[in-house]
MOPAC internal coordinates of N, CA, C and O (Angstrom, degrees):
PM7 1SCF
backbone

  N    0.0000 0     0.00 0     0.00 0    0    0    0
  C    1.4536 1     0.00 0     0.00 0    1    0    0
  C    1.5182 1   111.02 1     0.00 0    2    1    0
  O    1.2310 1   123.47 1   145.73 1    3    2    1
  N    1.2910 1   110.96 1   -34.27 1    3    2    1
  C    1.8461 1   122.39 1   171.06 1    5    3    2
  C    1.3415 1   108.80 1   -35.27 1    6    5    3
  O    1.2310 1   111.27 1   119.18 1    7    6    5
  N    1.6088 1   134.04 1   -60.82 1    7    6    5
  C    0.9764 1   134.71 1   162.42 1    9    7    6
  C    1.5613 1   127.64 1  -107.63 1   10    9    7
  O    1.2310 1   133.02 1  -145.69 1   11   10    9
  N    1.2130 1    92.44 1    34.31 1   11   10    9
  C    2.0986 1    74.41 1   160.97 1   13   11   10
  C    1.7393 1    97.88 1  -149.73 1   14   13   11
  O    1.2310 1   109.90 1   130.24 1   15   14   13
  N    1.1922 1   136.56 1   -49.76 1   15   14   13
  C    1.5473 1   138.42 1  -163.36 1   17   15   14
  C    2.3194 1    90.38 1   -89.56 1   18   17   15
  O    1.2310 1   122.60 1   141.60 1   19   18   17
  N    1.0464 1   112.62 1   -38.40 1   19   18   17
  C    1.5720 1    85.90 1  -170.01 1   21   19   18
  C    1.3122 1   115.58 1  -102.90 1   22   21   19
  O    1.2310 1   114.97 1   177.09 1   23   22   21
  N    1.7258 1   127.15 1    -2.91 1   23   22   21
  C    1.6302 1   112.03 1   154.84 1   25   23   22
  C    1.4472 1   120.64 1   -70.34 1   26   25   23
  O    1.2310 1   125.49 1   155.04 1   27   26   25
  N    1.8099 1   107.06 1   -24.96 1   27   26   25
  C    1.6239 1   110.38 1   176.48 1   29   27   26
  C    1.4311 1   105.50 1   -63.99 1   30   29   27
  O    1.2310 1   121.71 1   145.78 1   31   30   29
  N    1.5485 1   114.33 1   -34.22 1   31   30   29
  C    1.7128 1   101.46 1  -179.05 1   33   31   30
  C    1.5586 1   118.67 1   -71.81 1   34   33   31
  O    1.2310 1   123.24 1   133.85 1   35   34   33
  N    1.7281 1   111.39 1   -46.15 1   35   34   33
  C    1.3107 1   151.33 1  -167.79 1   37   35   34
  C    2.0675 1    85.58 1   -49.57 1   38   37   35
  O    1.2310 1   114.79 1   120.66 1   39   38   37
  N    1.3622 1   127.48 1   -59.34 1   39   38   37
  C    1.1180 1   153.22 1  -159.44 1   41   39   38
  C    2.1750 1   108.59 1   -86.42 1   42   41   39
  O    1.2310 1   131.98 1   152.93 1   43   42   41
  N    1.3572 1    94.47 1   -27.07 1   43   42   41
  C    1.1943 1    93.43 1   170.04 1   45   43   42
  C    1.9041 1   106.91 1   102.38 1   46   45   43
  O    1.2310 1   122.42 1   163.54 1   47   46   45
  N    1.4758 1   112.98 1   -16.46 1   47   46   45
  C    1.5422 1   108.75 1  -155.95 1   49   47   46
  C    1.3272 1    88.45 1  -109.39 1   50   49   47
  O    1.2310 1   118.73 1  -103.01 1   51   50   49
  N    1.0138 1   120.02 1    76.99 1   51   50   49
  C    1.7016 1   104.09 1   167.61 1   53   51   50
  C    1.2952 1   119.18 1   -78.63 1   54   53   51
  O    1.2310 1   125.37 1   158.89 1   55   54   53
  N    1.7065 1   107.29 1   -21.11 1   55   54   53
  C    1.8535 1   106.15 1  -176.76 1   57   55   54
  C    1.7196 1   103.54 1   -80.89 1   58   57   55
  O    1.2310 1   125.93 1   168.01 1   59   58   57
  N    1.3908 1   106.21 1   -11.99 1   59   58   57
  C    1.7158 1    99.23 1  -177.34 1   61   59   58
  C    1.6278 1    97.95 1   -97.91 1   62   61   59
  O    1.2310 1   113.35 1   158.28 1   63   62   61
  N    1.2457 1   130.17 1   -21.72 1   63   62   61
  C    1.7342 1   108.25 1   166.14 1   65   63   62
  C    1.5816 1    92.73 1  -169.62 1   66   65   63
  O    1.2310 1   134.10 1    -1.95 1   67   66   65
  N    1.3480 1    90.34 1   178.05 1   67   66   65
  C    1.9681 1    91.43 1  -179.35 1   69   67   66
  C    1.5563 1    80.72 1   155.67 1   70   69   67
  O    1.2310 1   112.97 1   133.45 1   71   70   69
  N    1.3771 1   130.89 1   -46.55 1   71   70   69
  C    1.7177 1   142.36 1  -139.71 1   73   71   70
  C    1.3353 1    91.77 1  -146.74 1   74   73   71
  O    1.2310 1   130.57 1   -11.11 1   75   74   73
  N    1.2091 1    97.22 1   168.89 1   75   74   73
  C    1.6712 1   119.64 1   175.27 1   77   75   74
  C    1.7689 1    96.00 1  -136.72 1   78   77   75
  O    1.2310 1   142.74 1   -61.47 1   79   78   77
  N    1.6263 1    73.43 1   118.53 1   79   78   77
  C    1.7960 1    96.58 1  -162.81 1   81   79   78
  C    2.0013 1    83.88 1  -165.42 1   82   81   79
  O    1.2310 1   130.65 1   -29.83 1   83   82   81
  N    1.4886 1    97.06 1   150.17 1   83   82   81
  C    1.5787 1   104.97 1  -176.95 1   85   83   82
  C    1.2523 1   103.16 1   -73.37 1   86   85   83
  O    1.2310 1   125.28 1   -45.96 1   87   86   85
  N    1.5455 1   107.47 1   134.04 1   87   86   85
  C    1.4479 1   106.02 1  -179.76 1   89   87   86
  C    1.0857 1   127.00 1   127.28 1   90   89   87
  O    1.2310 1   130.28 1   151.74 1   91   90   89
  N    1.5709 1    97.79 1   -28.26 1   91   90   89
  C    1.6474 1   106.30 1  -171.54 1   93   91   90
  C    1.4828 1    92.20 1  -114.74 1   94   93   91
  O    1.2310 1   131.77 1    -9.61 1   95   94   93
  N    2.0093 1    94.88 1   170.39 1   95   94   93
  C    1.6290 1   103.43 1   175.91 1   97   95   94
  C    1.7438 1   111.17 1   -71.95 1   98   97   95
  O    1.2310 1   130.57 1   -44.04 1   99   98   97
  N    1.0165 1    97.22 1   135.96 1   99   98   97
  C    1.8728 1    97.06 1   174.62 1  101   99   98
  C    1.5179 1   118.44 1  -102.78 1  102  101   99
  O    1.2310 1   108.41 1   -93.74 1  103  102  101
  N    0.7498 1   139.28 1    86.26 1  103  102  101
  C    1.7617 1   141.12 1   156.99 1  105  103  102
  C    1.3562 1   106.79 1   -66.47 1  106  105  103
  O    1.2310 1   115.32 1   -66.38 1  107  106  105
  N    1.1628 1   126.49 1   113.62 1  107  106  105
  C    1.7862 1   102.91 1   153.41 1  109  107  106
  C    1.9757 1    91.64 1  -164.18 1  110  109  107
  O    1.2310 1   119.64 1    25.79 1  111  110  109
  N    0.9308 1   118.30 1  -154.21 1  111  110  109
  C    1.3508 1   141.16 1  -166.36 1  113  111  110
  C    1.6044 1   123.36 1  -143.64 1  114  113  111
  O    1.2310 1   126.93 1   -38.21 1  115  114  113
  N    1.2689 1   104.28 1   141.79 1  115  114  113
  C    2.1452 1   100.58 1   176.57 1  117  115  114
  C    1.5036 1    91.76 1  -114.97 1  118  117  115
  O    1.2310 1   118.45 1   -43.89 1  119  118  117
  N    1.0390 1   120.57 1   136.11 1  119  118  117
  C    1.5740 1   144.93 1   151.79 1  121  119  118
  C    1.2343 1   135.82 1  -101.20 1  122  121  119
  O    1.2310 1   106.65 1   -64.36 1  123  122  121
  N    1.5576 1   142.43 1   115.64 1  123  122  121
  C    0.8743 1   137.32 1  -141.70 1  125  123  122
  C    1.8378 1   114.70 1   -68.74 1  126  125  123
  O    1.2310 1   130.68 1   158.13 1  127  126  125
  N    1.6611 1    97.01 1   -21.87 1  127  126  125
  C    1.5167 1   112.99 1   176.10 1  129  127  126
  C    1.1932 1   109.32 1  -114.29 1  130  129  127
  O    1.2310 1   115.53 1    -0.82 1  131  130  129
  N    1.3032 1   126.08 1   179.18 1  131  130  129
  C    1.2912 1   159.20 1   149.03 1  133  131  130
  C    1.6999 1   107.17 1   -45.19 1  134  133  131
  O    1.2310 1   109.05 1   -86.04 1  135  134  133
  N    1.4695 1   138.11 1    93.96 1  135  134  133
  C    1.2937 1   117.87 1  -164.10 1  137  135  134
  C    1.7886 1   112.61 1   -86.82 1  138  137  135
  O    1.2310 1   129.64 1   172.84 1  139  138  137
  N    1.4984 1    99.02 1    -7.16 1  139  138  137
  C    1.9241 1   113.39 1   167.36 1  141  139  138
  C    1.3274 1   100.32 1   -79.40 1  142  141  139
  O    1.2310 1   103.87 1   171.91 1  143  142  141
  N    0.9467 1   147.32 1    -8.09 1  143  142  141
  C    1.5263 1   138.73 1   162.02 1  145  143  142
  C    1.8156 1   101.41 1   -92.78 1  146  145  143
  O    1.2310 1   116.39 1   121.35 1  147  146  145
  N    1.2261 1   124.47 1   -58.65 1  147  146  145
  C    1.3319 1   117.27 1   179.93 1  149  147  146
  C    2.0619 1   114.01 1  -151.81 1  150  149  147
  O    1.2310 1   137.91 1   -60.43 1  151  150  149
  N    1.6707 1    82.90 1   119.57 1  151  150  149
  C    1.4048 1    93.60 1  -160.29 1  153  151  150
  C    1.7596 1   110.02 1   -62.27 1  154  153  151
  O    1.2310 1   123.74 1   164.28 1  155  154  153
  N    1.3176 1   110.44 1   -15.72 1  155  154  153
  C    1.1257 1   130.23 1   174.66 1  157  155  154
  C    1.9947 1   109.73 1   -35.68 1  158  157  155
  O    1.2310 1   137.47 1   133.09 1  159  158  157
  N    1.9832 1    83.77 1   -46.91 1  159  158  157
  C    1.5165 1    90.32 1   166.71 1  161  159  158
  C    1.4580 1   156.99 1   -17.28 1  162  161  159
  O    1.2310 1   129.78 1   132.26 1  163  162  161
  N    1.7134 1    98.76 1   -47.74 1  163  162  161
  C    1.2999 1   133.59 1   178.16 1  165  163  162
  C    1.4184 1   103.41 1   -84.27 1  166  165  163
  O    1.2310 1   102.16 1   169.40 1  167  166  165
  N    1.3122 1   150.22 1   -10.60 1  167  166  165
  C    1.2822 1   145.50 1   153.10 1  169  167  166
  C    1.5981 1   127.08 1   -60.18 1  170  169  167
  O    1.2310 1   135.84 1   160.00 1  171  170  169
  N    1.5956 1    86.94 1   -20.00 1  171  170  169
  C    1.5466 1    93.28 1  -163.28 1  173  171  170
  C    2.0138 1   110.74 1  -129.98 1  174  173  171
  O    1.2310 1   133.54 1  -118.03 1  175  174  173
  N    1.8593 1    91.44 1    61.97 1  175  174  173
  C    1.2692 1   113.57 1  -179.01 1  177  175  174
  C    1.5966 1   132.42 1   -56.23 1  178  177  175
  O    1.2310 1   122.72 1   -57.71 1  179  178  177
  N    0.9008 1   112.38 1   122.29 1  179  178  177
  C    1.6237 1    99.74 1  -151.54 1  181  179  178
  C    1.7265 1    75.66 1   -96.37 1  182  181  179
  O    1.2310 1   115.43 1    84.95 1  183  182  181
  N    1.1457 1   126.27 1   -95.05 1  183  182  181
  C    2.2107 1   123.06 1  -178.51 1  185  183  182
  C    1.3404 1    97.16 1   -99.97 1  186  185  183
  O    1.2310 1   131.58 1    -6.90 1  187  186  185
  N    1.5603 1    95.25 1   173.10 1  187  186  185
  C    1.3189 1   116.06 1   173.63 1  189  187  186
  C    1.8092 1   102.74 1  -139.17 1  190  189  187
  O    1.2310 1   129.44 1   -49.31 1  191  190  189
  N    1.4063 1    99.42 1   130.69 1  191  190  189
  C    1.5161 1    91.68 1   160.54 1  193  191  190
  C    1.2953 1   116.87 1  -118.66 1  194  193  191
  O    1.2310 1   124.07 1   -31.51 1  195  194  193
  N    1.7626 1   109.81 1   148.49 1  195  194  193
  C    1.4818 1   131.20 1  -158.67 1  197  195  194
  C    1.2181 1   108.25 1  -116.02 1  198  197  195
  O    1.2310 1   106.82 1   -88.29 1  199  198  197
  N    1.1556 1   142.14 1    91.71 1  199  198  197
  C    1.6199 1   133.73 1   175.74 1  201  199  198
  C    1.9234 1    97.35 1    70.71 1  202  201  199
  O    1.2310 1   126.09 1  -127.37 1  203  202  201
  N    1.1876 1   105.91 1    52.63 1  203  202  201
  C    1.6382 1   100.50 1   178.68 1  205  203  202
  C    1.5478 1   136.00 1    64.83 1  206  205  203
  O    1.2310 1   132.88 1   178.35 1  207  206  205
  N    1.5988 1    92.71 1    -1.65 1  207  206  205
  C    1.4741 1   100.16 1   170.77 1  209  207  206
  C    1.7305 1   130.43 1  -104.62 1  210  209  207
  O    1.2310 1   114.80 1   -86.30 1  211  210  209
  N    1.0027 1   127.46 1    93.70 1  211  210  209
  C    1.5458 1   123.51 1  -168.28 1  213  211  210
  C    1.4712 1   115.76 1   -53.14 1  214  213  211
  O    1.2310 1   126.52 1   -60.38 1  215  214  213
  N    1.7017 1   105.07 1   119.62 1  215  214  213
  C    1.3655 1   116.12 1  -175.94 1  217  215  214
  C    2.0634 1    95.42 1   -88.98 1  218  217  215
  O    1.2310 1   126.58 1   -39.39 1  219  218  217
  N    1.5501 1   104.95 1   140.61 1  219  218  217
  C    0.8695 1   111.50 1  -175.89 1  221  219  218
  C    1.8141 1   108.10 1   -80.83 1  222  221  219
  O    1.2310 1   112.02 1   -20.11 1  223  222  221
  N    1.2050 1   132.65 1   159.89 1  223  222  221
  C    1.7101 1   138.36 1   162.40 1  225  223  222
  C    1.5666 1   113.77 1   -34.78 1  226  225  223
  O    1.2310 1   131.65 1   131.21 1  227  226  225
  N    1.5749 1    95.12 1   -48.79 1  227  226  225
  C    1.4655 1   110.41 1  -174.18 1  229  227  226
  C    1.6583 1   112.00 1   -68.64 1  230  229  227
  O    1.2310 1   123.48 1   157.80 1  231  230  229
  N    1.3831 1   110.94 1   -22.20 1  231  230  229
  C    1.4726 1   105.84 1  -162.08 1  233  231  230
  C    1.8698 1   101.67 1   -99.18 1  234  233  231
  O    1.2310 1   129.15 1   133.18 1  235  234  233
  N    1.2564 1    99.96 1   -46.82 1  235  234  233
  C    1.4708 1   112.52 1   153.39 1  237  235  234
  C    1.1961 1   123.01 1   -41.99 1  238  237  235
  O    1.2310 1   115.37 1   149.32 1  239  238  237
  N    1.1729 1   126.40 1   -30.68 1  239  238  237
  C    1.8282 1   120.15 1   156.24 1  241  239  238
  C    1.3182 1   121.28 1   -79.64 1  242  241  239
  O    1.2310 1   118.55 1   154.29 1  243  242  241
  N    1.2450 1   120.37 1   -25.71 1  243  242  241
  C    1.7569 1   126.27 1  -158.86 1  245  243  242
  C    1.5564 1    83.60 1   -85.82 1  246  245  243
  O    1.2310 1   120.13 1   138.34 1  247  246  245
  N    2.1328 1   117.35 1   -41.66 1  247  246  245
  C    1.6058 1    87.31 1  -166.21 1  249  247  246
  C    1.5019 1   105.89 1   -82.96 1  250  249  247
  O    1.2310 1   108.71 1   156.07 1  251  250  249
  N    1.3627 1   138.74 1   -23.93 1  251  250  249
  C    1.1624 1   151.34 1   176.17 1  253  251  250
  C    1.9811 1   102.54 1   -40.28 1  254  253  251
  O    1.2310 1   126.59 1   136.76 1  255  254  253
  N    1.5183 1   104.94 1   -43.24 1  255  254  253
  C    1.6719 1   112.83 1  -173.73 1  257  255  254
  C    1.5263 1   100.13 1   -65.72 1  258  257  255
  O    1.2310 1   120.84 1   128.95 1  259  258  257
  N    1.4849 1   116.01 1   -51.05 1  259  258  257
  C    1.3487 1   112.48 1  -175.62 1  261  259  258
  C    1.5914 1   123.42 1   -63.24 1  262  261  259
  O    1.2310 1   133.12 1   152.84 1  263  262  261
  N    1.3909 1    92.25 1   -27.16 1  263  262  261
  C    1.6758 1    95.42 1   164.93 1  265  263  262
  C    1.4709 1   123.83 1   -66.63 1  266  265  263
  O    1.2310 1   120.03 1   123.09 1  267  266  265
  N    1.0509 1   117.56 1   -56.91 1  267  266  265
  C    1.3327 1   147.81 1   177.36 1  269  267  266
  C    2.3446 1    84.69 1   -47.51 1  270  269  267
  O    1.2310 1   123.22 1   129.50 1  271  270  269
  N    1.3469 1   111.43 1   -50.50 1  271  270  269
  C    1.8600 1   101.96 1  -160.98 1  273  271  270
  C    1.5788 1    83.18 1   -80.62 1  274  273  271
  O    1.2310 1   117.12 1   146.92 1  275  274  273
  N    1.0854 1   123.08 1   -33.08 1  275  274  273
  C    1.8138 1   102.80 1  -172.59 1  277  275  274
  C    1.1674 1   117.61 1   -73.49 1  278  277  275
  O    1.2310 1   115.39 1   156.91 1  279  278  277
  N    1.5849 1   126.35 1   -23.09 1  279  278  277
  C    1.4106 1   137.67 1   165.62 1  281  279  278
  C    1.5276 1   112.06 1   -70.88 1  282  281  279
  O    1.2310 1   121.23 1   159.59 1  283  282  281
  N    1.3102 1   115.25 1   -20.41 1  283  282  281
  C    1.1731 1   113.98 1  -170.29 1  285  283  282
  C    1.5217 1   127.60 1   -55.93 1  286  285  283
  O    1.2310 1   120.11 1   146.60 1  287  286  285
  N    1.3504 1   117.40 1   -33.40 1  287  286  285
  C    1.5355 1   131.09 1  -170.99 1  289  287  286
  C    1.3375 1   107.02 1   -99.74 1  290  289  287
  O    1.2310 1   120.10 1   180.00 1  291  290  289

């Protein structure tokens, strides 16, 4: 609820996200585990979706690299 049902309230938009229900914006993440059994979980992101679109593993590393080369210097 930390991040998905009480910034939509906290923010005022609960009909534009809070839940994953059709219709609304979706942010969230897939993990290969359970991250209430082991938080370790959340390190080891399998996609992410951004406004309803599923970011692939592969693409999630390539932009993560470019972050990582612009920080670099």
């Amino acid at each position: 609820r930390t991040g998905t049902a009480n910034p939509a309230y906290f923010f005022g938009l609960t009909k534009q996200f809070g839940e994953i229900a059709i219709g609304r914006d979706a942010d969230f993440i897939l993990v290969e585990s359970n991250p209430l059994e082991d938080v370790g979980a959340l390190r080891r992101t399998l996609r992410v979706m951004v406004r309803g679109c599923w970011l692939p593993r592969s693409e999630l590393d390539a932009r993560l690299e470019e972050v990582a080369a612009r920080y670099a210097d």
